[in-house]
DRENDO-1510 file (C-alpha; in Angstrom, 1 decimal, always signed):
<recs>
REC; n; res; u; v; w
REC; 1; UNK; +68.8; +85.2; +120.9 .
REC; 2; UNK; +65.2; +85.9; +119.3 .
REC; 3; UNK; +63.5; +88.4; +117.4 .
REC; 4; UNK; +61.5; +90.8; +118.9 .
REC; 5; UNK; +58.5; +89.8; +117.3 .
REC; 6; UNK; +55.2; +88.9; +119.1 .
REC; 7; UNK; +56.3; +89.5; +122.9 .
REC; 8; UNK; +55.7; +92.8; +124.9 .
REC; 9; UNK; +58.0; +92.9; +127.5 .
REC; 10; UNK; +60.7; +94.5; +125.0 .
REC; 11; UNK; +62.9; +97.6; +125.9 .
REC; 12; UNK; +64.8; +100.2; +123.3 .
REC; 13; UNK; +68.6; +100.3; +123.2 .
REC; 14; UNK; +70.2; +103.1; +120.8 .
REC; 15; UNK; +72.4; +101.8; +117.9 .
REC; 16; UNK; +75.3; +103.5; +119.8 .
REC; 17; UNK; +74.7; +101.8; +123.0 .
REC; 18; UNK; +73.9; +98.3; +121.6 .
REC; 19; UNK; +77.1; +98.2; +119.4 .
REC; 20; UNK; +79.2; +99.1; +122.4 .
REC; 21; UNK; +77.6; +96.5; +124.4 .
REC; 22; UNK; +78.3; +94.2; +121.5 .
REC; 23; UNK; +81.8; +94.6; +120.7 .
REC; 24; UNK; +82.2; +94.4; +125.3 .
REC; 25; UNK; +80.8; +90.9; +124.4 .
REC; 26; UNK; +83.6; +89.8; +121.4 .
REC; 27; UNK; +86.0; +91.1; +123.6 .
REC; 28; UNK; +84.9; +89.1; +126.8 .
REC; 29; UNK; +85.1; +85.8; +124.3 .
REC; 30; UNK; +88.5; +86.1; +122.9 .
REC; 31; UNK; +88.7; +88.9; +120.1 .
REC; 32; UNK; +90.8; +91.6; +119.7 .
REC; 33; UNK; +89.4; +94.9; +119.6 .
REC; 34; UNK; +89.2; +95.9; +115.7 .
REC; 35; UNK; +87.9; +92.4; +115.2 .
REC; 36; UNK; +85.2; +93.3; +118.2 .
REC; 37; UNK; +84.6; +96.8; +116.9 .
REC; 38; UNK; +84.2; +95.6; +113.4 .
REC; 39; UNK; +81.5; +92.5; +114.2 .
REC; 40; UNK; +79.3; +94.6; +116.8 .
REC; 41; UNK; +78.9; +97.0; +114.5 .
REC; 42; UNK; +77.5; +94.7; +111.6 .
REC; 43; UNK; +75.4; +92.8; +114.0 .
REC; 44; UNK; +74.0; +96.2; +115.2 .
REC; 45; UNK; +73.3; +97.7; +111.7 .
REC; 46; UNK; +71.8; +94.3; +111.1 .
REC; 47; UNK; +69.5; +94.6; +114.0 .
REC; 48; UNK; +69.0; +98.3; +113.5 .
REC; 49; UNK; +67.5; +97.5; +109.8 .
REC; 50; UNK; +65.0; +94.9; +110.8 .
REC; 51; UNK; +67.5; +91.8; +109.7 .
REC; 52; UNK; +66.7; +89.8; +112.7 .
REC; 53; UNK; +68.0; +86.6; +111.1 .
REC; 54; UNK; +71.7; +88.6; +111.2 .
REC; 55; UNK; +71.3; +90.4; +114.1 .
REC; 56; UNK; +71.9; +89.8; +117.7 .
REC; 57; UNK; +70.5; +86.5; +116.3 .
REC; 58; UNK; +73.8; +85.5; +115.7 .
REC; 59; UNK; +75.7; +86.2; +118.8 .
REC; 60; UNK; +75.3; +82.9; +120.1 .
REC; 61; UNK; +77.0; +81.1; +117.1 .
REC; 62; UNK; +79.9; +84.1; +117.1 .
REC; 63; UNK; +80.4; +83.1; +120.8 .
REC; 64; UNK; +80.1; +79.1; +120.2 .
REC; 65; UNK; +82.7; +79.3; +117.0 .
REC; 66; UNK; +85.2; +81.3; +119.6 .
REC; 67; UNK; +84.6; +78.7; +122.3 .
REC; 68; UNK; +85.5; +75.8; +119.9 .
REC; 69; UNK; +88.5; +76.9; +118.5 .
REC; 70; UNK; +87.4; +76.9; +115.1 .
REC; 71; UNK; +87.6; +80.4; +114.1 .
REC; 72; UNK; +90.7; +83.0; +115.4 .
REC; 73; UNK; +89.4; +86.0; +117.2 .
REC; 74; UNK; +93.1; +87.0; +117.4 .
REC; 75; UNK; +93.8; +86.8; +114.1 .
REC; 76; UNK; +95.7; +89.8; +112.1 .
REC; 77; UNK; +95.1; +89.0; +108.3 .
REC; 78; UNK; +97.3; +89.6; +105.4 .
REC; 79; UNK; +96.5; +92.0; +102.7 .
REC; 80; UNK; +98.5; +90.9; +99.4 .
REC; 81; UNK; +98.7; +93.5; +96.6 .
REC; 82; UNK; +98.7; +91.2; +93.5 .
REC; 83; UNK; +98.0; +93.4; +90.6 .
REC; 84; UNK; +96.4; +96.7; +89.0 .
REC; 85; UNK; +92.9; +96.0; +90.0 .
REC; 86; UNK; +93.6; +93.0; +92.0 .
REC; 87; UNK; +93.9; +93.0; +96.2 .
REC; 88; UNK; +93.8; +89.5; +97.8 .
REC; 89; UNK; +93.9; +88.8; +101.8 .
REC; 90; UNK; +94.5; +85.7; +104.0 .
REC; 91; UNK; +92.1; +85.8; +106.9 .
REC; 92; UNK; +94.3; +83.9; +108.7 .
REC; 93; UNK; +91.3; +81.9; +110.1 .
REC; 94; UNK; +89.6; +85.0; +111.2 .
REC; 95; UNK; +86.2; +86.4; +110.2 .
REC; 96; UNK; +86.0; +88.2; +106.6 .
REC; 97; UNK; +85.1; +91.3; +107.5 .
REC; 98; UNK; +87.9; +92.1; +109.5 .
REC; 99; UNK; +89.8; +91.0; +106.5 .
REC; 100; UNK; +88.0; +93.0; +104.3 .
REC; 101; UNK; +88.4; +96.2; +106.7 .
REC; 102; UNK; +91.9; +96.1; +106.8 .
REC; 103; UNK; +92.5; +96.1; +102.9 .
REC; 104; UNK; +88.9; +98.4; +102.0 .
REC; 105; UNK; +91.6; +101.5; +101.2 .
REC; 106; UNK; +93.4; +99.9; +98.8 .
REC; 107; UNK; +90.8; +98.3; +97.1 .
REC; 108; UNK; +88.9; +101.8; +96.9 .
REC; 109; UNK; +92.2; +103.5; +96.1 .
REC; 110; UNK; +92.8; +100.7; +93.4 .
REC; 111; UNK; +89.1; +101.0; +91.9 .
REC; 112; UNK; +89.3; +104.5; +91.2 .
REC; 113; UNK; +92.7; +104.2; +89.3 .
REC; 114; UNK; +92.0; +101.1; +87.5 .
REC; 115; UNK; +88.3; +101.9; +87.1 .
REC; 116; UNK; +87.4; +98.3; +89.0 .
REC; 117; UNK; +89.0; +96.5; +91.3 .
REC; 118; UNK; +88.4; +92.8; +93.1 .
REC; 119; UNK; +89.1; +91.8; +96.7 .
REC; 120; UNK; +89.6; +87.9; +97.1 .
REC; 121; UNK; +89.4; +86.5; +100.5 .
REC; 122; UNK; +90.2; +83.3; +101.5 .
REC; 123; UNK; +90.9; +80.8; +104.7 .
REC; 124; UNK; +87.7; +83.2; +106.0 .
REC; 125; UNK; +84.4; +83.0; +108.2 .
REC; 126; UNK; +81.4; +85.1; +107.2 .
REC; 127; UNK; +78.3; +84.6; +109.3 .
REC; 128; UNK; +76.7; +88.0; +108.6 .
REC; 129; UNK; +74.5; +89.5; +106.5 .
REC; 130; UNK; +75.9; +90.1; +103.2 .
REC; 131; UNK; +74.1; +93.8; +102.5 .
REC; 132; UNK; +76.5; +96.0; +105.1 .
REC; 133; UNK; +79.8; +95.0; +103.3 .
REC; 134; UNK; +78.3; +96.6; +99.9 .
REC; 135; UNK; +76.1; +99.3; +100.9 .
REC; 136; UNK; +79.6; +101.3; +102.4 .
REC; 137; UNK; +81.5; +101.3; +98.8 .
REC; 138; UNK; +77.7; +102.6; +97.3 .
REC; 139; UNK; +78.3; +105.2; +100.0 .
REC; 140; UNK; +81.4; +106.4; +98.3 .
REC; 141; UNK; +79.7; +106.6; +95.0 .
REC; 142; UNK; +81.2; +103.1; +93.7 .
REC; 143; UNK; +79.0; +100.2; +92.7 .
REC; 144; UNK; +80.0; +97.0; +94.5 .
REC; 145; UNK; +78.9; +93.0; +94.2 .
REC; 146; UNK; +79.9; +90.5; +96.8 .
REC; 147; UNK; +79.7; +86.7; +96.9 .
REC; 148; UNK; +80.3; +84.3; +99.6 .
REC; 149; UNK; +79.5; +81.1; +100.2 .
REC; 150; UNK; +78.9; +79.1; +103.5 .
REC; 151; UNK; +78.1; +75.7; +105.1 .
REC; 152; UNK; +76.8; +72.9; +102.7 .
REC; 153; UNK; +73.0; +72.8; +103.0 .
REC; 154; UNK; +71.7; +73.2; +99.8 .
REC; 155; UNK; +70.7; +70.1; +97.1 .
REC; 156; UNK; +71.9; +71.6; +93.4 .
REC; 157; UNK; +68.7; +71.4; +91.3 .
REC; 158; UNK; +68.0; +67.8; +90.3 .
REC; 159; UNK; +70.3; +66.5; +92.6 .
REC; 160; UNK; +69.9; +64.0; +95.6 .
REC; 161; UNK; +71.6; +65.1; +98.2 .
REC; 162; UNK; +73.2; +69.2; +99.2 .
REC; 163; UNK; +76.5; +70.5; +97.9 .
REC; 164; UNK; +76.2; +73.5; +97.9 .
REC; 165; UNK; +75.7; +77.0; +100.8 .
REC; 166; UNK; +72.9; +79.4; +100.9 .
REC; 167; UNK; +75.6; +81.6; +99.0 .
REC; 168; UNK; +74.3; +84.9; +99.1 .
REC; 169; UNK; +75.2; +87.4; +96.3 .
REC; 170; UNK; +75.0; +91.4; +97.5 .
REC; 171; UNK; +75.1; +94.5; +94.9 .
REC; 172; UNK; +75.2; +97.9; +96.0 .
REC; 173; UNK; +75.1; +100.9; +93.9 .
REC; 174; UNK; +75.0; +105.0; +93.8 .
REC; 175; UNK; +71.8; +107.2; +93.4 .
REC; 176; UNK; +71.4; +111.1; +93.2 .
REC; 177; UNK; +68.7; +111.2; +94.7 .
REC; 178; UNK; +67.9; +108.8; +98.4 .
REC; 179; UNK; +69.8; +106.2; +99.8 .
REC; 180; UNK; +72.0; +103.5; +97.4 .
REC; 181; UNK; +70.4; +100.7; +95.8 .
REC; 182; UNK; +71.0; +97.7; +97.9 .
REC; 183; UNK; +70.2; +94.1; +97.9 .
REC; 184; UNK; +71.0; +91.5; +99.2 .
REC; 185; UNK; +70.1; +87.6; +98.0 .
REC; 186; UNK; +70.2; +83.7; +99.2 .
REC; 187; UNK; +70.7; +81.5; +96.1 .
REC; 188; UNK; +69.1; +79.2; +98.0 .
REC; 189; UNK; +64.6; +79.9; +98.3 .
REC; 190; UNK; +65.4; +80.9; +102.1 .
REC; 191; UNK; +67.9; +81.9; +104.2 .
REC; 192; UNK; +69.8; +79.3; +106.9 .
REC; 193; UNK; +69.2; +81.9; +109.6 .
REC; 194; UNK; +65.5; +82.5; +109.0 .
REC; 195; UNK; +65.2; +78.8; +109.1 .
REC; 196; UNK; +66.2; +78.7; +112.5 .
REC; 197; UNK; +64.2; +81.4; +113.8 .
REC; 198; UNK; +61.3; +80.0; +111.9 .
REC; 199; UNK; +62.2; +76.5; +114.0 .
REC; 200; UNK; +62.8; +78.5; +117.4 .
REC; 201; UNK; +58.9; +80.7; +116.8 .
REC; 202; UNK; +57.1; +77.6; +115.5 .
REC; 203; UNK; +56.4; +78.6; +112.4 .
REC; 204; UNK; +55.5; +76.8; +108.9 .
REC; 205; UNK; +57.7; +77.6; +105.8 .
REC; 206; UNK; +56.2; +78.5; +102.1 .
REC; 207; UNK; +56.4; +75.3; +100.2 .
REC; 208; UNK; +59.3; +74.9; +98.3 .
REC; 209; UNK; +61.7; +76.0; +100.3 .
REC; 210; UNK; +63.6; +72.9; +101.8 .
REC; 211; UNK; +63.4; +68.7; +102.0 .
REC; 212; UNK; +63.6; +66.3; +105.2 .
REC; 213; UNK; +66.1; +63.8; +105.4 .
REC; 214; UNK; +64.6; +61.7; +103.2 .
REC; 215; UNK; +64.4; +63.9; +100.4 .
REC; 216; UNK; +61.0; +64.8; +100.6 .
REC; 217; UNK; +59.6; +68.4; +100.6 .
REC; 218; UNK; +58.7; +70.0; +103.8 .
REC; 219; UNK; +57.4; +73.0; +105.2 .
REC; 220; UNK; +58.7; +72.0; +109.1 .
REC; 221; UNK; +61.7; +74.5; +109.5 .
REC; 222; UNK; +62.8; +71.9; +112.3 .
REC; 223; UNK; +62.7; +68.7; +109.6 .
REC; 224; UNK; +64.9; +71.4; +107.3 .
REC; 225; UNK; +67.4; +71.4; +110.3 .
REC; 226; UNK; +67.4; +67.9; +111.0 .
REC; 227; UNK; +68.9; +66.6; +108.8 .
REC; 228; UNK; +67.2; +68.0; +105.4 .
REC; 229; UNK; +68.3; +70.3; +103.3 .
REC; 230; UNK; +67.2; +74.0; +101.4 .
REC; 231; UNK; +66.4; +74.2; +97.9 .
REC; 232; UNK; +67.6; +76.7; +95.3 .
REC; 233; UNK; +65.7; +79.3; +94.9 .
REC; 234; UNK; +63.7; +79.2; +90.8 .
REC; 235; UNK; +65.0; +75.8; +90.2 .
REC; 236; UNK; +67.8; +75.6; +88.1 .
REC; 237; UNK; +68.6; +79.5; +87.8 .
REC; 238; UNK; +69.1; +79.6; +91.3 .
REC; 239; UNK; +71.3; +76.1; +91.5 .
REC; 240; UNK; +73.7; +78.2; +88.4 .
REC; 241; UNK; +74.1; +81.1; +90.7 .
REC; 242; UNK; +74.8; +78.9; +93.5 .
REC; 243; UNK; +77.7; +77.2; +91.4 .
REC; 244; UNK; +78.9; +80.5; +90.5 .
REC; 245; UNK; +79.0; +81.7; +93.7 .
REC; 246; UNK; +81.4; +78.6; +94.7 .
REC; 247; UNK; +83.7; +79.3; +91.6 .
REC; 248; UNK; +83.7; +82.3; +92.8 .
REC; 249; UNK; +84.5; +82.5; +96.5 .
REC; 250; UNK; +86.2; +79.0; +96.3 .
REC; 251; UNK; +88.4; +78.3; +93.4 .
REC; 252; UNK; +89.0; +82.6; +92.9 .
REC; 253; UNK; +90.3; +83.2; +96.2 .
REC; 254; UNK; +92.1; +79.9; +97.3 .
REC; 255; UNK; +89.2; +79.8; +100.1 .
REC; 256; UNK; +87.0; +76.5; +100.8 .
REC; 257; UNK; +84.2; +75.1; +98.9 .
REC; 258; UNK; +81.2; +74.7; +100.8 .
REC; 259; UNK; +81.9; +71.0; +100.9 .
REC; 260; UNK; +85.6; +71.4; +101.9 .
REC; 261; UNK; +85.5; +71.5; +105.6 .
REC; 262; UNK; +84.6; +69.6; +108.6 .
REC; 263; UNK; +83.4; +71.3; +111.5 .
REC; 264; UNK; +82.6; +67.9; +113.4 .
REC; 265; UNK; +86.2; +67.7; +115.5 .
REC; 266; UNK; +85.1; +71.3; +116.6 .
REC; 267; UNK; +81.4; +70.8; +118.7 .
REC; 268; UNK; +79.8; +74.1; +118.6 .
REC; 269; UNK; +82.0; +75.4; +115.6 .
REC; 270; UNK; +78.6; +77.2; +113.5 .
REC; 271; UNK; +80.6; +79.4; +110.9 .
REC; 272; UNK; +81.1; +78.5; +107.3 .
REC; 273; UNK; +84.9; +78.8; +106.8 .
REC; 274; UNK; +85.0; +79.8; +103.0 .
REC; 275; UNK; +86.5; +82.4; +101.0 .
REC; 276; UNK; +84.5; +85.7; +99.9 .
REC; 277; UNK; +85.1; +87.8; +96.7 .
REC; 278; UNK; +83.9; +92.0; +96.3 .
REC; 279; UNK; +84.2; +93.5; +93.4 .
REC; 280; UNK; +84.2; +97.4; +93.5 .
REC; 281; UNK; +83.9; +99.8; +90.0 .
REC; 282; UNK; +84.2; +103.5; +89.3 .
REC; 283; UNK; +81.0; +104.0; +87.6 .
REC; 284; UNK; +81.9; +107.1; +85.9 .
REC; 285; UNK; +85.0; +105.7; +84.4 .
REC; 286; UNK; +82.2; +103.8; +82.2 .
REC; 287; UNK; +79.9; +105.7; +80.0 .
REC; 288; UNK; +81.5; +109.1; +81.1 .
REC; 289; UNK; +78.1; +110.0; +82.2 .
REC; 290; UNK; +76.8; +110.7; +85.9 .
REC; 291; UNK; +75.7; +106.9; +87.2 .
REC; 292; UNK; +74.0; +108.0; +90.3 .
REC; 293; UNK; +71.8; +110.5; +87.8 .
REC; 294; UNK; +71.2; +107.8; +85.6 .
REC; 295; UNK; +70.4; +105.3; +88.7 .
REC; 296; UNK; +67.9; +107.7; +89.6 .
REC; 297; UNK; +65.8; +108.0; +85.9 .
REC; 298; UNK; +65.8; +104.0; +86.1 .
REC; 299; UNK; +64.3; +104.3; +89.7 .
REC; 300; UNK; +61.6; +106.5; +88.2 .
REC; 301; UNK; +60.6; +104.3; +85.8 .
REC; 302; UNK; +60.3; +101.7; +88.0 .
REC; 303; UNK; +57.8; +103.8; +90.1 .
REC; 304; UNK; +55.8; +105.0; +87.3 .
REC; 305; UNK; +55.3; +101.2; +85.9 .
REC; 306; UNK; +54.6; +99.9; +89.5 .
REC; 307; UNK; +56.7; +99.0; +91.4 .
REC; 308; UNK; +56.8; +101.3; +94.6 .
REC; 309; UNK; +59.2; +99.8; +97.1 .
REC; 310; UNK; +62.6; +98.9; +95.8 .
REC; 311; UNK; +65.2; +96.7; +97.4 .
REC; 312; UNK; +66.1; +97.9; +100.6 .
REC; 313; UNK; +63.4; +100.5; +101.3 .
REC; 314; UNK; +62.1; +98.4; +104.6 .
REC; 315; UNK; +65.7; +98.7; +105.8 .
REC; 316; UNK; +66.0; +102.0; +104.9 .
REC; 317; UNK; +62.7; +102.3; +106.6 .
REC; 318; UNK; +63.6; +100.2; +110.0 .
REC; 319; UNK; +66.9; +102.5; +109.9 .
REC; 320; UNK; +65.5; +105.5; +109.7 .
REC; 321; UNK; +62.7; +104.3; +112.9 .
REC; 322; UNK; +65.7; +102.8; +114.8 .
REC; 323; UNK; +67.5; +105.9; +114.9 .
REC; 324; UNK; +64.4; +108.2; +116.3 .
REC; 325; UNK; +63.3; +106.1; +118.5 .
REC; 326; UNK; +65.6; +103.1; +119.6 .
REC; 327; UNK; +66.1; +99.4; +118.7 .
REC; 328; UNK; +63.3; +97.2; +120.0 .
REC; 329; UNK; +64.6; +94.2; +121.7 .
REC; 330; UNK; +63.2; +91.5; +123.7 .
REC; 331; UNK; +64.0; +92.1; +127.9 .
REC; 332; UNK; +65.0; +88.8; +127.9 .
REC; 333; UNK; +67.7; +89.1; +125.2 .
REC; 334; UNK; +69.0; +92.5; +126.1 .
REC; 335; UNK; +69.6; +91.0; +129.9 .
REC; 336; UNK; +70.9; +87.8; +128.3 .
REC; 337; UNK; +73.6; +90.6; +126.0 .
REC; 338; UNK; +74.2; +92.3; +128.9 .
REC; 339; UNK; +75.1; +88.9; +131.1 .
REC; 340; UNK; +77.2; +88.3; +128.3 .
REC; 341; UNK; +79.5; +91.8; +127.9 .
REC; 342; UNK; +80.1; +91.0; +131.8 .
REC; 343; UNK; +81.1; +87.2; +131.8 .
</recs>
């Protein structure tokens, strides 16, 4: 799958109508159906905000991991309650989000009587973006930070050869006025996925963003993918967070490091089989005062010294277009999903 970028021939789908067609497509490839409901949907909201890299993008590796064996579409995970302000969940091989669907109450009902509360996932695959497991909790008036890490592919700063994943980090929070704060980072200078769309288009990266296999830097997406490597993002700061994140999602939850696991007795397996950590907090259990009122005076401050568009505004942006007038996606692709839901 593409992005619809630089072609014509495209046709609109609603966000209603490509979801369904997405979760026909799990289901035709092995999943159950909250598994099915719960990946179309992110893919969907994904393409729906402009995140092409996350998008319908992914459906091919999804369907490739299923095929090989090496993640459970069937799989029913098991939510642990270990403590006060502590939830943990076995994805019994399954994707995370499921996982982190089927404890989300408990971890919400556990935040707001213990003032914060952590979700550790482990024996996991996350192959998503990162920003649509925050941005619910944000939703709810909680603030939320997630971590995960993913496939080794990134050298640690001064390093020779990679150790570590692209290991995003996602943090979502309340406002009183507009739509939650939202980001949503690689630790690494690029993400995987944009890489490979970048190779598929035939574009040039930014320098600084990845070696060959020789070690040497490269702005040739496809030399990144053949055997090179993506560099942390700022250096050493970036290599830190990168580290954390593993400690994190790794060591934490009883989930993989990104150097743990083989996918090479499984050709076609393409998800990172890690371990994931959320962390969810009752603002107002801090200062006593309204957060999403004092969210809001920061975010004017921020405009009046400059800066106009905050993180997530284009998403919010794309989202807001996507709904009026439709998803835009390539004929090609939406014939290719369509093939797919009926296979």
């Amino acid at each position: 799958m593409s992005s619809p970028h630089d072609n014509h021939d495209t046709q609109t789908i609603s966000f209603a109508a490509l979801t369904e067609l997405l979760t026909q497509i799990f289901l035709r490839h092995g999943t159950r159906a909250e598994v099915a409901a719960v990946l179309a949907e992110n893919c969907a909201s994904a393409e729906r905000d402009g995140s092409h890299s996350h998008g319908i993008f992914r459906i091919k590796g999804y369907l490739s991991s299923l095929a090989a064996g090496w993640v459970d579409g069937q799989a029913v995970p098991i939510v642990e309650d270990v403590g006060a302000g502590f939830v943990r969940v076995d994805a019994a091989g399954g994707f995370a989000q499921p996982a982190m669907q089927a404890a989300k109450a408990l971890l919400i009902e556990k935040a707001r009587n213990a003032g914060i509360a952590i979700l550790a996932i482990r024996n996991s695959h996350h192959f998503a973006a990162l920003w649509p497991d925050v941005e619910p909790f944000a939703q709810q008036g909680l603030v939320a930070l997630s971590v995960v890490n993913s496939m080794t592919c990134v050298v640690p700063h001064d390093a020779q050869k990679p150790l570590f994943g692209t290991n995003p980090i996602a943090f979502a929070a309340p406002r009183a006025h507009g739509e939650p704060i939202v980001f949503d980072m690689a630790t690494s200078a690029i993400a995987h996925g944009d890489v490979q769309i970048a190779a598929r288009e035939g574009h040039m990266l930014p320098p600084g963003m990845g070696v060959d296999r020789a070690g040497q830097p490269t702005q040739d997406p496809k030399a990144i993918l053949d055997g090179g490597a993506l560099l942390p993002f700022g250096g050493y700061k970036g290599s830190a967070l990168s580290m954390m994140v593993e400690l994190l999602c790794a060591a934490l939850t009883g989930g993989n490091f990104s150097y743990e696991f083989d996918m090479s007795s499984k050709p076609g397996a393409q998800t990172p089989w890690t371990g994931q950590t959320i962390i969810v907090i009752d603002p107002d259990k801090g200062s006593g005062q309204a957060f999403a009122t004092r969210s809001e005076a920061l975010i004017r401050q921020m405009h009046d010294a400059g800066q106009q568009r905050l993180p997530g505004d284009r998403r919010y942006r794309q989202r807001e277009q996507s709904l009026a007038q439709g998803i835009v996606l390539k004929t090609d692709d939406l014939i290719r999903l369509r093939e797919l839901a009926s296979a």
